[in-house]
C-alpha positions as CSV (number, residue, x, y, z in Angstrom):
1,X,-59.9,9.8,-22.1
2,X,-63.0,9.9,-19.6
3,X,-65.9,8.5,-21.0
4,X,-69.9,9.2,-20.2
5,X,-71.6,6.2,-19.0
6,X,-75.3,5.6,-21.1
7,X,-76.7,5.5,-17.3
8,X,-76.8,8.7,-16.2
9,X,-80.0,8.6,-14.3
10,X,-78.7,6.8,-10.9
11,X,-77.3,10.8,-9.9
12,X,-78.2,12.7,-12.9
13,X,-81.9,11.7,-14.7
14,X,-84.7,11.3,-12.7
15,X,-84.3,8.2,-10.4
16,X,-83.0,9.8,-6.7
17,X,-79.9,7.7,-5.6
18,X,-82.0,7.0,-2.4
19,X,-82.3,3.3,-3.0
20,X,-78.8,2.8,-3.0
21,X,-77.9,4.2,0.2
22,X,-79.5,1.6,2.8
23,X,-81.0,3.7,5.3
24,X,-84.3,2.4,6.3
25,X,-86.8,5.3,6.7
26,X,-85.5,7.4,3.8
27,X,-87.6,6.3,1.3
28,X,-90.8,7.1,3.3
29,X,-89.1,10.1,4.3
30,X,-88.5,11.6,1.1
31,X,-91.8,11.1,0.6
32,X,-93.0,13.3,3.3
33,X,-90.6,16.0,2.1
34,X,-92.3,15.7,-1.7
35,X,-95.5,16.0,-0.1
36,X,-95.0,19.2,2.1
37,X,-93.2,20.7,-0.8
38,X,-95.5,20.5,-3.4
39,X,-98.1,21.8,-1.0
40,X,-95.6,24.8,-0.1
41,X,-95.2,24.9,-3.9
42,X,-99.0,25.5,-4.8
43,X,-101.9,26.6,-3.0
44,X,-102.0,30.4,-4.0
45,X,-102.5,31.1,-7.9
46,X,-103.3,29.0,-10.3
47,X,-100.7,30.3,-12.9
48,X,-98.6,30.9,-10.2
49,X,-98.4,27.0,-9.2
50,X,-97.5,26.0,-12.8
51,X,-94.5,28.0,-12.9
52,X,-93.2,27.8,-9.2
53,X,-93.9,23.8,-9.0
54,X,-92.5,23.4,-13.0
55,X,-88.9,22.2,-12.0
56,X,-90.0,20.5,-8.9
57,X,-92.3,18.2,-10.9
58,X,-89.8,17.4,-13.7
59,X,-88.1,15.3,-11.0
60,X,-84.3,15.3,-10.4
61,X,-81.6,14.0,-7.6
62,X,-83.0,15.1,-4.6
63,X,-79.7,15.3,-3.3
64,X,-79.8,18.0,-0.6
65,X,-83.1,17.0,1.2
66,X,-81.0,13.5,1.2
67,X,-77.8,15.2,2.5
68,X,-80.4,16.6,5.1
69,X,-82.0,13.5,6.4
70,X,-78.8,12.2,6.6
71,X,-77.8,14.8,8.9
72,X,-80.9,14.4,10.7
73,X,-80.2,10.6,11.0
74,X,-76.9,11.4,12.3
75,X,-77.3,11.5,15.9
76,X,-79.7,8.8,16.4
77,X,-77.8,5.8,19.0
78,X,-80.1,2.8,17.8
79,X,-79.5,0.0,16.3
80,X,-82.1,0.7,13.5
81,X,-82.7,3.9,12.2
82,X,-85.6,5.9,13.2
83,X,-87.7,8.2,11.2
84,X,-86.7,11.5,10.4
85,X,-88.0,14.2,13.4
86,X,-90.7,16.8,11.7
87,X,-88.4,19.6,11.4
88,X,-85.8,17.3,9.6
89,X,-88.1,17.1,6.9
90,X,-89.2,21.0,6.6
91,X,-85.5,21.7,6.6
92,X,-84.8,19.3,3.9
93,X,-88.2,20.6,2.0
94,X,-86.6,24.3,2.6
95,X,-83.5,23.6,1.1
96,X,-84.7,21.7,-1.9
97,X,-87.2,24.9,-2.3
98,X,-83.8,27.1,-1.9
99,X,-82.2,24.9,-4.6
100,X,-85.0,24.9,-7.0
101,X,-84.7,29.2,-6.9
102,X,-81.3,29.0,-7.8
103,X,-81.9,26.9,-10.9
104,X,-84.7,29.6,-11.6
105,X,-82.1,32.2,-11.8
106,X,-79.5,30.4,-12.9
107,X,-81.3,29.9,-16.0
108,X,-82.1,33.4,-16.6
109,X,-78.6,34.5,-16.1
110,X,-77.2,32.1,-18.4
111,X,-80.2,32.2,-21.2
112,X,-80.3,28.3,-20.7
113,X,-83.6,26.9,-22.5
114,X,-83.4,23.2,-20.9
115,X,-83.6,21.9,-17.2
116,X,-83.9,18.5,-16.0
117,X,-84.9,17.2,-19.5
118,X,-87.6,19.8,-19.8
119,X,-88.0,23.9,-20.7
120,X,-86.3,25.7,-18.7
121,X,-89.0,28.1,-17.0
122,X,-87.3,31.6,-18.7
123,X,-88.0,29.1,-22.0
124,X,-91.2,28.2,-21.3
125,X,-92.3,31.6,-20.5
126,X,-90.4,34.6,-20.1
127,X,-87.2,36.0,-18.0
128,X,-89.5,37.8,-15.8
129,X,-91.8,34.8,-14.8
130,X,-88.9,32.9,-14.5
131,X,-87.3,35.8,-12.1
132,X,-90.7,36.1,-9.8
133,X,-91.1,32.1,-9.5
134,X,-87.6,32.0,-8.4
135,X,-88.4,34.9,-5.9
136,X,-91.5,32.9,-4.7
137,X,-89.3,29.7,-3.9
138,X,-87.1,32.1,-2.4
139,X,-89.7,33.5,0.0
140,X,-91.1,29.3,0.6
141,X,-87.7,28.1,1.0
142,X,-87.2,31.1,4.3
143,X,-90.7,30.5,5.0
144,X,-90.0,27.2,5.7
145,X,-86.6,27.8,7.5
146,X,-87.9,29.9,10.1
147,X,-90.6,27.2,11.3
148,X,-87.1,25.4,12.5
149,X,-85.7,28.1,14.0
150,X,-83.4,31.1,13.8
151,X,-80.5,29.2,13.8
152,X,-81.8,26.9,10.4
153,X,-82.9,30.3,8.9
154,X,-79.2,31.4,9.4
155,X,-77.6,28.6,7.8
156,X,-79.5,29.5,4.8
157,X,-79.7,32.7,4.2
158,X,-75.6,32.5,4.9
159,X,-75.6,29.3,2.4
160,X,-78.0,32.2,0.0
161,X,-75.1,34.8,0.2
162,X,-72.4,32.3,-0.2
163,X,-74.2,30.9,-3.3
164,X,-74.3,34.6,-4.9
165,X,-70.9,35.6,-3.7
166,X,-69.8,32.2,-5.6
167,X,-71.9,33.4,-9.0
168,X,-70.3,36.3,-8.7
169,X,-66.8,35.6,-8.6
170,X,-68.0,33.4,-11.7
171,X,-68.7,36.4,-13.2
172,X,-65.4,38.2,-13.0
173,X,-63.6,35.9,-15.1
174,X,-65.9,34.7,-17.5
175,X,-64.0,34.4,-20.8
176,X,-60.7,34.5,-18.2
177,X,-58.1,32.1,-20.3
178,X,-55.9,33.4,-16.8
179,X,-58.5,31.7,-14.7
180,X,-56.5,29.7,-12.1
181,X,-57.4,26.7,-9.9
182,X,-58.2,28.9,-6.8
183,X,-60.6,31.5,-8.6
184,X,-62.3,28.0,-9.7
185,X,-62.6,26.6,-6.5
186,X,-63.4,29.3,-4.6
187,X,-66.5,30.0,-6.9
188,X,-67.7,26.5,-6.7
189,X,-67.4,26.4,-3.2
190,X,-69.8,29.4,-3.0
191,X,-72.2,28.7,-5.8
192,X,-72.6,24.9,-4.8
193,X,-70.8,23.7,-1.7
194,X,-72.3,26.3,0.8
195,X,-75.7,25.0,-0.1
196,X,-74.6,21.4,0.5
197,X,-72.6,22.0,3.3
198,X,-76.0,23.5,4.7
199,X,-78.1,21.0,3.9
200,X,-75.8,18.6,6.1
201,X,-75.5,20.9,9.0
202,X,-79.6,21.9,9.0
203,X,-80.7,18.7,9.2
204,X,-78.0,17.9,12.4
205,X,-79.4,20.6,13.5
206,X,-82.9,20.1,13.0
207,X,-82.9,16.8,15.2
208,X,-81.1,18.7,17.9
209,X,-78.5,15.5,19.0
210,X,-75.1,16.6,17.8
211,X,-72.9,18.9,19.3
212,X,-71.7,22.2,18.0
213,X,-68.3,20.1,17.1
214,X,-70.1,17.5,15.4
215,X,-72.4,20.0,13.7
216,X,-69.3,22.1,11.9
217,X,-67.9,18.4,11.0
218,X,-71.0,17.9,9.3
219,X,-70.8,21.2,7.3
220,X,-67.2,20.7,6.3
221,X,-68.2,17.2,4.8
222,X,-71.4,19.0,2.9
223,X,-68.8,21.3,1.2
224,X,-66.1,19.0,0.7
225,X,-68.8,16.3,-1.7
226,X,-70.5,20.0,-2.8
227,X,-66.6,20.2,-4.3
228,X,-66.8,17.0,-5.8
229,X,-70.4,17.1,-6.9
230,X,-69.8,20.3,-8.9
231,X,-66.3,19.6,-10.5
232,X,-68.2,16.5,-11.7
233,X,-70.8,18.3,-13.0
234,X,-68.5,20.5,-15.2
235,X,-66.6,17.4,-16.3
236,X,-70.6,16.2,-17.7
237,X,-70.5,19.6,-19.5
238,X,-67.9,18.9,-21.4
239,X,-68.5,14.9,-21.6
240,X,-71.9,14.6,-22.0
241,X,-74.5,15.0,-24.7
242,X,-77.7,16.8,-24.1
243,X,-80.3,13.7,-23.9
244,X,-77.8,12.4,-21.0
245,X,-77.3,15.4,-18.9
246,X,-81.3,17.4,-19.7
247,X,-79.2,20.7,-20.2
248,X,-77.3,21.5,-23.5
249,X,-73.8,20.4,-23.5
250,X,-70.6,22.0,-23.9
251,X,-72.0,25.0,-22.4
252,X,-69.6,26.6,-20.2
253,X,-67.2,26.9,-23.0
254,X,-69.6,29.0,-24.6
255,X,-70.3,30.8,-21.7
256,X,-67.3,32.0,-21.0
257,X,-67.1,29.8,-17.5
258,X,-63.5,27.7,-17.6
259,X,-63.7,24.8,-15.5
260,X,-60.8,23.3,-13.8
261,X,-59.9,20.7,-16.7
262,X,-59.8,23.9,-19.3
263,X,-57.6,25.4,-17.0
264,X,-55.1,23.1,-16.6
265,X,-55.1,22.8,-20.6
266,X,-55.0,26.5,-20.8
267,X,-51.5,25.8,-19.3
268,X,-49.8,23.9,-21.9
269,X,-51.9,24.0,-24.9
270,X,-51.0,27.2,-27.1
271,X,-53.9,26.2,-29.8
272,X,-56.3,27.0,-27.2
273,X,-55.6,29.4,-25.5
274,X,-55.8,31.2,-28.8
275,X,-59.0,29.7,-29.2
276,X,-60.0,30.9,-25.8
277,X,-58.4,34.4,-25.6
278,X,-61.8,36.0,-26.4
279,X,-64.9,34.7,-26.5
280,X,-65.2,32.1,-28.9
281,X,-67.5,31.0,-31.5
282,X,-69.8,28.3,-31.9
283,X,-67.1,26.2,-34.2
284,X,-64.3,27.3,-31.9
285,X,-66.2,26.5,-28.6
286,X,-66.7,22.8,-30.2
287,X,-62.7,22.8,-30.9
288,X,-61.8,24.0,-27.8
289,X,-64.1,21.4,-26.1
290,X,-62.3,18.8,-28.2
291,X,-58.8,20.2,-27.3
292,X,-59.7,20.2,-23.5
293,X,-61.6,16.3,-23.8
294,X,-58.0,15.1,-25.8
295,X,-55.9,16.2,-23.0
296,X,-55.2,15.3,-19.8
297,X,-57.7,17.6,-17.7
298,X,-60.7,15.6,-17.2
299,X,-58.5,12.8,-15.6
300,X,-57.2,15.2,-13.1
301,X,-60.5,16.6,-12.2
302,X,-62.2,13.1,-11.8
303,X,-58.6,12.9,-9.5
304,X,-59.5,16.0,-7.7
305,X,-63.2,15.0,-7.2
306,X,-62.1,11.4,-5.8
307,X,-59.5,13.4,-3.5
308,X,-62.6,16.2,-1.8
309,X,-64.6,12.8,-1.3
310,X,-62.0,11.2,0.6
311,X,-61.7,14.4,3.0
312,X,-65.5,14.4,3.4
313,X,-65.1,10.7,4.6
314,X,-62.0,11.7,7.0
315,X,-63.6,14.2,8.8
316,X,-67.0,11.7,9.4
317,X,-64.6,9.6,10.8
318,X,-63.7,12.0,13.5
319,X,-67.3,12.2,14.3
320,X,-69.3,9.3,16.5
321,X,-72.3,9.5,14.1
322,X,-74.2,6.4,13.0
323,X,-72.4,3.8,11.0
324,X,-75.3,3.7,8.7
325,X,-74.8,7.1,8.0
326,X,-71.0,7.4,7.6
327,X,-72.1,4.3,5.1
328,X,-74.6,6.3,3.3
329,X,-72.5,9.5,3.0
330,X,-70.0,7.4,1.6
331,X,-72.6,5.7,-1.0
332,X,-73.5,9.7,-1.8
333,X,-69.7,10.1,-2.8
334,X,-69.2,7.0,-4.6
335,X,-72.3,7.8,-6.4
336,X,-70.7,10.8,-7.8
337,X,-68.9,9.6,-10.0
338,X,-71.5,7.2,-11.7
339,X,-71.9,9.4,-14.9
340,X,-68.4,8.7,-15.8
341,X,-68.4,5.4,-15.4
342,X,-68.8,2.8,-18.2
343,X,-71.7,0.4,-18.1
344,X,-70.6,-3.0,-16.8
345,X,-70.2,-5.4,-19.7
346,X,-73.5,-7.5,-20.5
347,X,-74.9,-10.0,-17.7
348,X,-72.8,-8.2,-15.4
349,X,-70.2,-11.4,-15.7
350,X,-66.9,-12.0,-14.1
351,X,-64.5,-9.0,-15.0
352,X,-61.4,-9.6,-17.0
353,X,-62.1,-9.5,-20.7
354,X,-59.5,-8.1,-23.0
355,X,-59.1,-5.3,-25.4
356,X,-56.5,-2.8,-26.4
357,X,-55.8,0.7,-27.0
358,X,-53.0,2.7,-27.8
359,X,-51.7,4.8,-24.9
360,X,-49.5,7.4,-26.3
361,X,-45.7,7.6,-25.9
362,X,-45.3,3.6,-25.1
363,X,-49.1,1.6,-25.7
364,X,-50.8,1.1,-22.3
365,X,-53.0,-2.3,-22.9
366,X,-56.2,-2.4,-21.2
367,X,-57.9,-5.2,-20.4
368,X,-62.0,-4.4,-19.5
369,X,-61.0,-1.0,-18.3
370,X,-62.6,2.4,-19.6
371,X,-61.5,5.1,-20.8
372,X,-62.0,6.9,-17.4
373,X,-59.7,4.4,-15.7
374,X,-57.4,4.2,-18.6
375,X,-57.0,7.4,-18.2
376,X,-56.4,7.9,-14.9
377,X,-53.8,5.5,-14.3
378,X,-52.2,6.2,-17.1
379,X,-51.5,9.8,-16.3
380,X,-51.2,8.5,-12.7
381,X,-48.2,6.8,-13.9
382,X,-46.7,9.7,-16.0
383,X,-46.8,12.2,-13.8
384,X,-46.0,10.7,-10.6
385,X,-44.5,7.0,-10.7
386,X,-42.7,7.8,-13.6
387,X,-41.0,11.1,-11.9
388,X,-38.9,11.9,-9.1
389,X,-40.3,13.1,-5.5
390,X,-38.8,15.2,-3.1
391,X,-40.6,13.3,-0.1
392,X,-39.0,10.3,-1.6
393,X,-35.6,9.9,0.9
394,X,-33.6,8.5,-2.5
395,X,-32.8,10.2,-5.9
396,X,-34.3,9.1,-9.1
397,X,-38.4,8.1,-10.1
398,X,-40.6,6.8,-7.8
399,X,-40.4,3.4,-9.7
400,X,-37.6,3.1,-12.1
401,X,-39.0,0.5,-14.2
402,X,-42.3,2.1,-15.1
403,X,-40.7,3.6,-17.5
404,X,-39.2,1.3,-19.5
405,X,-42.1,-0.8,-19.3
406,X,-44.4,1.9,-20.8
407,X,-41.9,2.1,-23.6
408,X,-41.2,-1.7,-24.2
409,X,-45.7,-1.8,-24.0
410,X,-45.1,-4.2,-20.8
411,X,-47.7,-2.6,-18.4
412,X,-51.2,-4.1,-18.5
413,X,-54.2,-2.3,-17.0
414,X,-57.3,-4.5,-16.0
415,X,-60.0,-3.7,-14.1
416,X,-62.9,-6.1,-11.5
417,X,-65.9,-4.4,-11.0
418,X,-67.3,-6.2,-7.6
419,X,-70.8,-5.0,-8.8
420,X,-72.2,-6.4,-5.3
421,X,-71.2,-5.9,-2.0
422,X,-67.2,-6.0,-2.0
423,X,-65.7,-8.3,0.2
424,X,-62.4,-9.1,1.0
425,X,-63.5,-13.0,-0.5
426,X,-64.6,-11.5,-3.5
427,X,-60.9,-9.7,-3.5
428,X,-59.2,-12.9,-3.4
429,X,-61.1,-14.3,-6.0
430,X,-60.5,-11.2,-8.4
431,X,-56.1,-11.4,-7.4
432,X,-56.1,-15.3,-8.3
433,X,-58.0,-14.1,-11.8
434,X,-55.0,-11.5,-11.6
435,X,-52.5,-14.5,-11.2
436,X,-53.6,-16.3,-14.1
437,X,-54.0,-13.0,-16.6
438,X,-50.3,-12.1,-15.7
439,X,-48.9,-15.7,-16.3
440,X,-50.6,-15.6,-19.7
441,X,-48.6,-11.6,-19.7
442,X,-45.8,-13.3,-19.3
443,X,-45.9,-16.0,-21.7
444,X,-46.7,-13.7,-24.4
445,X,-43.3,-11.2,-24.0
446,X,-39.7,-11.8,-24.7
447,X,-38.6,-9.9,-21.3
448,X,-40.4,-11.1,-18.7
449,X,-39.2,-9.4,-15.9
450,X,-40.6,-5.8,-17.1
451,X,-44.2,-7.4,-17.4
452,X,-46.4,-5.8,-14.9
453,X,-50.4,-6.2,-14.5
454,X,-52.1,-3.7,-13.0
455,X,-55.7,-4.4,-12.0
456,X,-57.7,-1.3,-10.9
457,X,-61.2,-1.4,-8.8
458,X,-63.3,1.4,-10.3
459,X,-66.8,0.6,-8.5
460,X,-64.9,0.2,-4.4
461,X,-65.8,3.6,-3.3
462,X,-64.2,5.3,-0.9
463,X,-65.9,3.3,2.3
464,X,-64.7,0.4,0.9
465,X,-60.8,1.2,0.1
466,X,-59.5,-0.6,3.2
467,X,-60.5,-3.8,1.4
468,X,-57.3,-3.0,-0.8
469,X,-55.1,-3.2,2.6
470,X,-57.1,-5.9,3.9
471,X,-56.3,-8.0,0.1
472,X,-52.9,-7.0,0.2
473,X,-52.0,-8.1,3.7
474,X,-54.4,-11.4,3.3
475,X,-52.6,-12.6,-0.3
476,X,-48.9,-11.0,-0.2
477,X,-47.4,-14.4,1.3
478,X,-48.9,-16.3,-1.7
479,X,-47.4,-13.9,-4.0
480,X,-44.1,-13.7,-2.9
481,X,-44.2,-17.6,-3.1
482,X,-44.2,-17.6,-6.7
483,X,-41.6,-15.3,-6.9
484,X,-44.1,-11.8,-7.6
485,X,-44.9,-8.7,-5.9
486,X,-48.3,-7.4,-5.2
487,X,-48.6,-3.8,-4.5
488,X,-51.5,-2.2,-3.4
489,X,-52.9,1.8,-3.8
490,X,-56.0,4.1,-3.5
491,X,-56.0,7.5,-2.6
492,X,-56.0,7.2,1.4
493,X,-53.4,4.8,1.6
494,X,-50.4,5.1,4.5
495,X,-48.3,2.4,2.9
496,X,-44.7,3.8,3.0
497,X,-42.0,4.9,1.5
498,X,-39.0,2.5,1.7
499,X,-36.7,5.3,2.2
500,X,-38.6,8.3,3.8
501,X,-41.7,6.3,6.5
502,X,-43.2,9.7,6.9
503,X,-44.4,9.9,2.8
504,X,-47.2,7.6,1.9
505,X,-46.0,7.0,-1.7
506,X,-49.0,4.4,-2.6
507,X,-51.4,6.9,-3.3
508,X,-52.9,6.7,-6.3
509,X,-56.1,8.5,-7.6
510,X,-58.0,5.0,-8.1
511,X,-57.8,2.2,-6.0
512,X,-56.1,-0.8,-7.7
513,X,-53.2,-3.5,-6.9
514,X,-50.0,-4.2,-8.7
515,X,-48.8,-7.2,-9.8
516,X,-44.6,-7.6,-11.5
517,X,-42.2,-10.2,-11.2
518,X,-39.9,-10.4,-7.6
519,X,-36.6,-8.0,-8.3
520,X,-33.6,-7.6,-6.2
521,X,-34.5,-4.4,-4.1
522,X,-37.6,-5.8,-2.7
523,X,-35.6,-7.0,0.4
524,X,-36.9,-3.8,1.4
525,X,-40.6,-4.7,1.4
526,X,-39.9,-7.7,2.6
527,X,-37.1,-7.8,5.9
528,X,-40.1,-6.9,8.0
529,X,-41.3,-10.8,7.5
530,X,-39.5,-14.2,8.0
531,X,-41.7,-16.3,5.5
532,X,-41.3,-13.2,2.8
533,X,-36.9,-14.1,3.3
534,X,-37.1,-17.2,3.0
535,X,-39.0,-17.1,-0.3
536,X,-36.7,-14.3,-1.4
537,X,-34.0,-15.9,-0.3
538,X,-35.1,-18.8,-2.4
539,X,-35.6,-16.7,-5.3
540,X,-32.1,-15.2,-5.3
541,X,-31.1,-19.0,-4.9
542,X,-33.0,-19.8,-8.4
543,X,-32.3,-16.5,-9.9
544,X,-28.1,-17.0,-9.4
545,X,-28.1,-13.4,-8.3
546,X,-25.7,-12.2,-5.8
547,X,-26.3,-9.1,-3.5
548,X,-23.8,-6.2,-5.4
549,X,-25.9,-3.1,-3.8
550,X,-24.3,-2.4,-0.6
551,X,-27.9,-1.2,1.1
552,X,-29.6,-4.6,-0.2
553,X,-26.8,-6.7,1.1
554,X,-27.0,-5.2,4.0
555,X,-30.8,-5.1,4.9
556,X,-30.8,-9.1,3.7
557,X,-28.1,-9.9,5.8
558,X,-29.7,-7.8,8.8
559,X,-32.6,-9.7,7.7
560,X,-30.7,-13.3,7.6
561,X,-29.8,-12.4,11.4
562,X,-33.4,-11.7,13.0
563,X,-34.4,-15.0,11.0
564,X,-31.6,-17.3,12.8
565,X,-32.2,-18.8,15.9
């Protein structure tokens, strides 16, 4: 079960996730883009002001004039980052003044009564004020785009049409129980993405220092966190309560707008797709809802989100922007997913504290993990480790023991929140915590050898995922010492398969290392080093276990011979 965090306000309330991103002149540069919009915003009627600067001054994220410094930042070669170039910050006012007409219409379209904590403006007046204040920001927002240049009043009015195109494939299948993933993502991708994926590019191109290759890179990334940001925001729908997100929730049931973890419940779930076959009632919307949250949909959407981010990051890569940037855009990802995160336990203390829950067919045991993480790797486990792959190179699951652990309750599921900067010290200290909970593991259970501990890292955002590889290579020796295996995932990870080097099997849709007693066919993990066969060597010494598999005895022995002299 994914669970709401009670601090919504770092990407969702009022408080614009600037601070976090450590890029010196964004602060006072997000101040120059409030000031010229609010002027852009007023000026002409008094009436007229009120309504057109209504959602602008009930706050929110600020996310796409961000996305647009950040592009305008891009090119810069200096050490320290300079401030934003004039036409950076009209840009980024134009496509905040773009975004706030959208939420105008989208308001009057959907009869929605709350925005950003306050009346919506259809609410607080009527459809058609609502409709001609949107058309005013409208007017601002290409007002403002053409003092950049034709080629920044393209990418918006193409981001415009992409946004409606998106609405309006939302509209031909509201109330759709045969909705499928790719209607869903190809309406997001216009009624959310193209407007990010804009704001990225226009501010790029607003400083005029990238090339056209860099530029498109730039846009790609916009629409792969627009993805994310979005399937995020329909998760809150379903998640949230109306004081935490400042719209109603459980909305787009109502609506008739299936969002890709009702989908994937449609699939399986009979009860609702009775529920959903027509459009449903208040009571039935709230069962449906329920039906949707107790299944295993909002796990693989937080998946899918975590999965665009990564690709965003991958093509920056490819780009030679500035470091600080790449940083920040990777903050901007991470900070995605705050509303689903669980506040950290009081005084923010050292991570591994213990409860349990029940985990369905064989209890997962969690230790200071949430329900989000629960979650996650538990259906990560289930539906992949616990299942055959064709990529594999070998028949059978992609761990055989998984499963028996699940059903004898042997798998433990902790989690370190680094809260600070993650380091790789900080990752050593959190493994030799890991060391100590699984010895207790061990003590506690009448078969040892199934025990495993797995200890996720739910706050190392994507930037940071190397730090898994970086802990695995740096502690491995010390593990396989004592006779255990440490195993490390996150969803970029190139470790391989032992029988197919071409498949990355360690992905996994959260980063986290594995910890489980030494077992006879990890001579395949370890012939590569001779330290790790001379401890295994040792353990099959203490163990009284002789080599029956013909591949194992093989590979030791092959082993055994690069070792000796």
């Amino acid at each position: 079960m994914v669970r709401v965090s009670g601090d919504l306000g770092r990407i969702v309330g009022e408080t614009p996730p600037a601070e976090h991103l450590r890029l010196d002149p964004l602060e006072e540069d997000l101040v120059r883009v409030e000031q010229l919009l609010m002027q852009e915003l007023t000026g002409r009627d008094r009436f007229l002001d009120e309504v057109t600067s209504h959602l602008a001054a009930a706050g929110g994220k600020r996310l796409r004039p961000i996305l647009t410094l950040c592009g305008a930042y891009a090119g810069q070669r200096g050490l320290a980052l300079e401030p934003a170039p004039e036409a950076a910050i009209v840009a980024a006012a134009a496509v905040e003044a773009l975004h706030l007409c959208t939420l105008y219409h989208d308001d009057v379209i959907d009869d929605a009564t709350l925005r950003r904590g306050v009346p919506s403006a259809n609410a607080r007046w009527h459809n058609s004020v609502a409709v001609i204040g949107g058309d005013i920001l409208l007017a601002r927002a290409f007002r403002l785009g053409a003092s950049i240049g034709s080629a920044g009043a393209a990418l918006l009015a193409r981001a415009l049409e992409d946004l409606c195109a998106g609405q309006a494939d939302e509209f031909s299948s509201l109330y759709d129980p045969h909705r499928d993933e790719a209607a869903y993502e190809l309406a997001i991708a216009g009624k959310t993405a193209a407007l990010m994926a804009a704001s990225l590019q226009v501010g790029g191109l607003a400083a005029a220092a990238l090339s056209p290759a860099d530029l498109e890179r730039l846009s790609i990334a916009g629409h792969e966190l627009g993805i994310a940001f979005q399937l995020i925001d329909d998760l809150l729908d379903l998640l949230g309560s109306t004081s935490a997100i400042g719209k109603p929730a459980g909305e787009d049931i109502v609506n008739g707008v299936y969002t890709l973890p009702v989908i994937l419940e449609l699939r399986t779930n009979a009860r609702l797709r009775v529920l959903l076959g027509s459009p449903p009632s208040a009571a039935e919307a709230e069962e449906a809802r329920q039906l949707v949250l107790a299944g295993t949909g909002p796990a693989a959407a937080v998946g899918c989100a975590r999965e665009h981010v990564g690709r965003a990051l991958a093509v920056l890569d490819r780009c030679g922007l500035h470091p600080a940037v790449t940083q920040a855009v990777a903050w901007l990802g991470d900070l995605i997913f705050e509303p689903i995160r669980s506040p950290q336990a009081p005084g923010g203390g050292d991570p591994l504290s213990a409860r349990t829950m029940s985990g369905g067919a064989g209890s997962l045991r969690l230790l200071a993990a949430d329900d989000q993480t629960h979650e996650l790797i538990s259906q990560w486990l289930r539906s992949c480790i616990t299942r055959p792959h064709p990529e594999l190179g070998r028949p059978g699951a992609v761990c055989p023991f998984v499963a028996p652990a699940l059903a004898t309750d042997k798998v433990t599921i902790a989690a370190y929140r680094f809260g600070a900067e993650p380091s790789l010290e900080r990752m050593t200290r959190a493994l030799e915590q890991a060391i100590e909970c699984f010895r207790e593991l061990v003590r506690e259970q009448d078969e040892p050898d199934l025990v495993s501990l797995i200890v996720a890292f739910p706050d190392l955002g994507p930037a940071h995922w190397r730090l898994i590889d970086d802990g695995h290579s740096a502690n491995k020796t010390r593990f396989v010492a004592d006779g255990l295996m440490l195993g490390q995932f996150h969803p970029a990870c190139e470790a391989p398969a032992a029988h197919n080097p071409a498949f990355p099997v360690n992905r996994a849709p959260i980063p986290l290392m594995v910890i489980r007693h030494m077992a006879v066919h990890d001579i395949l993990f370890l012939e590569e080093d001779p330290v790790w066969v001379e401890h295994y060597t040792a353990w099959l010494a203490r163990r009284r276990i002789t080599l029956n598999h013909p591949l194992y005895r093989r590979r030791f022995e092959q082993a055994l011979g690069r070792r000796a002299p």
